[in-house]
C-alpha positions as CSV (number, residue, x, y, z in Angstrom):
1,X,131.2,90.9,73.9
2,X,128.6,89.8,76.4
3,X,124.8,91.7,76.6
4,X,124.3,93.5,79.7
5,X,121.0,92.3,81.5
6,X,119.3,95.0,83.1
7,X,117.1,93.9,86.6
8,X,115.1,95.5,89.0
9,X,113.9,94.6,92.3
10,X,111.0,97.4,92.7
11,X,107.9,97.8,94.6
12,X,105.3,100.4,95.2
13,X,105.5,99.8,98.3
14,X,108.5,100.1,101.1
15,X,109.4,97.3,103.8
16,X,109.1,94.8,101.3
17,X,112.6,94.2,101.1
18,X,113.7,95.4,98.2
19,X,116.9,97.1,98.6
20,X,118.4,94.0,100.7
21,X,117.1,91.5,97.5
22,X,118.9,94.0,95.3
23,X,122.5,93.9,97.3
24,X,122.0,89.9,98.1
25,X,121.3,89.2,94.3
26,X,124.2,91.7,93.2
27,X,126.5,90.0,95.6
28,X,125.7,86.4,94.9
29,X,125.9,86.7,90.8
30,X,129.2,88.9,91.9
31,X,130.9,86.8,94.6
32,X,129.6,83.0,93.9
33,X,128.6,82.8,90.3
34,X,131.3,84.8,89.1
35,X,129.8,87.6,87.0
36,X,130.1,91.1,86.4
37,X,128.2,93.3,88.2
38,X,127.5,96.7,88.6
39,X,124.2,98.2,91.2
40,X,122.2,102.2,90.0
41,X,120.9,103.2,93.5
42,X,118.2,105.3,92.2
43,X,116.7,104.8,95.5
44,X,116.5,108.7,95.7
45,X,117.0,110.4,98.5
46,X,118.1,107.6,101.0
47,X,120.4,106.2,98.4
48,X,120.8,103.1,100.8
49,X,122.2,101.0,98.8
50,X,125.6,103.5,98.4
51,X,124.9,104.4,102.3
52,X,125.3,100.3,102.7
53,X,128.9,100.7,100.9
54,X,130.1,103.4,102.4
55,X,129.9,101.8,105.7
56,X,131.4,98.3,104.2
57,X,134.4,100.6,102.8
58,X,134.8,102.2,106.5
59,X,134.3,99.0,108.3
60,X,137.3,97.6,106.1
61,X,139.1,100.9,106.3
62,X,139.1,100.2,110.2
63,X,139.3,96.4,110.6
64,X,142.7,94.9,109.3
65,X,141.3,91.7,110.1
66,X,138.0,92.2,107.9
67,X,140.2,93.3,105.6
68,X,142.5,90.7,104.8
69,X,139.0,88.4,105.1
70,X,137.8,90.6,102.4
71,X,141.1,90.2,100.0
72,X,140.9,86.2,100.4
73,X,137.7,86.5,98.3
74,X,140.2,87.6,95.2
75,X,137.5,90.0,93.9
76,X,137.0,93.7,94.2
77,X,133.4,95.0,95.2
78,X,131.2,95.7,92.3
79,X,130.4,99.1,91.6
80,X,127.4,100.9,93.2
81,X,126.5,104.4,91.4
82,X,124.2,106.7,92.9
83,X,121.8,109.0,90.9
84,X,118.4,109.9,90.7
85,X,115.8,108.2,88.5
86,X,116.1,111.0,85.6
87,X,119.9,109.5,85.5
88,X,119.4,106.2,86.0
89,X,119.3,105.4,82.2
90,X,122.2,107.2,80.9
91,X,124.1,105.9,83.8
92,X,123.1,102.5,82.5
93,X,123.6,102.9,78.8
94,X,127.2,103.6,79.8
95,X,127.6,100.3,81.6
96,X,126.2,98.4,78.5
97,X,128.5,95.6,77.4
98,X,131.2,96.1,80.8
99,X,128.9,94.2,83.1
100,X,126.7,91.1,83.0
101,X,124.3,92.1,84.7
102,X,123.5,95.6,86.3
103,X,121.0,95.6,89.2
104,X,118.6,98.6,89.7
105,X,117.1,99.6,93.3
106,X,114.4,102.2,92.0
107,X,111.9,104.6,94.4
108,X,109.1,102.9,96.1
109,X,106.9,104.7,93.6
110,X,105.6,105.1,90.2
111,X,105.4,109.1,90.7
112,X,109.1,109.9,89.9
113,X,110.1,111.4,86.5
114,X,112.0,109.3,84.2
115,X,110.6,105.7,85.8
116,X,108.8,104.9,82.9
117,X,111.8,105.7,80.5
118,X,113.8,103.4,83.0
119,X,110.9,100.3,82.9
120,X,111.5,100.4,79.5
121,X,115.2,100.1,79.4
122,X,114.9,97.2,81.7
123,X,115.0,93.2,80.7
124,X,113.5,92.0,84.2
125,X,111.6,93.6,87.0
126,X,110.9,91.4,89.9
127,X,108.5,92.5,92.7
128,X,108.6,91.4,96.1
129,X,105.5,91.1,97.9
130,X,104.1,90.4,101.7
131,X,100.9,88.7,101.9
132,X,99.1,91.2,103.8
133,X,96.4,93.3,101.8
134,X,98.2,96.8,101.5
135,X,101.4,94.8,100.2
136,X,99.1,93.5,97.4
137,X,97.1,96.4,96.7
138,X,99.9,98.3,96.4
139,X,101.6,95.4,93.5
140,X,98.7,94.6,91.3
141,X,98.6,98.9,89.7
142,X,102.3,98.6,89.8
143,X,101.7,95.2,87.7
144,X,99.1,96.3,85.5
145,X,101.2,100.0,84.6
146,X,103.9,97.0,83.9
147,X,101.6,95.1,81.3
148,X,99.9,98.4,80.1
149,X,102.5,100.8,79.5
150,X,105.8,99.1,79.6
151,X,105.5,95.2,78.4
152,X,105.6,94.4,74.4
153,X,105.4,98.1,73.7
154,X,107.9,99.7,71.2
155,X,110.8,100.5,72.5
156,X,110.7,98.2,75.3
157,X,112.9,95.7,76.2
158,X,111.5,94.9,79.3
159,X,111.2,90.6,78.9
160,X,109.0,89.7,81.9
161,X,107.9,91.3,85.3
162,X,107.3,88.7,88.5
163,X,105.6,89.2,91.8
164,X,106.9,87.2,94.5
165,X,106.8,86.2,98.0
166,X,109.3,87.9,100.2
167,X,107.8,87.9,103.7
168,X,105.3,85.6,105.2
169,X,102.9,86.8,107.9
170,X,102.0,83.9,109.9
171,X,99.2,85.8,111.4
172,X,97.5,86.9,108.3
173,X,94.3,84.7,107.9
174,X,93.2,85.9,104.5
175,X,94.2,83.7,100.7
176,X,95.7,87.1,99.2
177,X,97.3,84.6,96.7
178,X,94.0,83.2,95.4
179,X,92.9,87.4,95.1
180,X,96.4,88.7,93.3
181,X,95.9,85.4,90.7
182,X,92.2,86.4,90.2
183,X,93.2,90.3,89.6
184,X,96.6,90.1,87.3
185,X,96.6,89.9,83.6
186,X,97.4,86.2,82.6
């Protein structure tokens, strides 16, 4: 029986791009490296993630064609369950052992009850970042609650959080690299 890994693609801050990281990851480990997978959209309220299937599910509903292109893959979609935060884990203890891995779109906050609950439950945490100054403002509390609060505490399973470059701003001048190095716990 395999061990369900738990990831999240979070941010405190929105228009990074974390929803879309969450459904291309899910779909790559689902479609191309063959695993099972299963997406919480605890993205509450826009629940996009779900919004995203339910206009995949129409689109086939309606297109024969798309349809049949769809079938030629020779796997179903993976699940997409959403809930609210306070859910999220239960939700996931359920899915323990079904699924390989099971991808988590949380809110664009730290102010939601339960999220800390959920951290904890989690074996990864990736968090994409732009490299402008509010995108890294806004990652280096969400990093340090990570470290503080969540990381090597008991019982945590959470492995290792990573910031990351999603968007690059051409026009931004400043080294906000250099400045998140010089700030994050080593």
């Amino acid at each position: 029986m395999s061990t369900t890994k738990y990831i999240s693609i979070s941010s405190q801050k929105g228009g990074v791009g974390k929803t879309t990281i969450n459904i291309l990851a899910a779909s790559a480990f689902h479609f191309l490296a063959n695993q099972k997978v299963a997406v919480i959209d605890c993205d509450y309220p826009q629940h996009s993630l779900e919004g995203l299937r339910n206009k995949e599910l129409e689109l086939l509903k309606n297109s024969p064609d798309k349809n049949a292109e769809f079938q030629a893959l020779g796997r179903q979609a993976y699940p997409i369950v959403a809930c609210e935060v306070k859910d999220a884990l239960s939700i996931a203890k359920q899915m323990q052992g079904q699924f390989d891995l099971v991808f988590i779109d949380t809110p664009g906050t730290i102010n939601v009850p339960g999220i800390i609950e959920l951290w904890k439950q989690l074996d990864y945490i990736f968090m994409p970042l732009e490299s402008d100054r509010l995108s890294v403002e806004a990652t280096i509390p969400y990093a340090q609650v990570l470290e503080k609060f969540i990381k090597g505490q008991p019982g945590s399973q959470l492995k290792q959080y990573y910031a990351f470059w999603n968007k690059h701003i051409k026009s931004e001048k400043q080294d906000f690299t250099s400045a998140l190095r010089s700030t994050l716990p080593s």
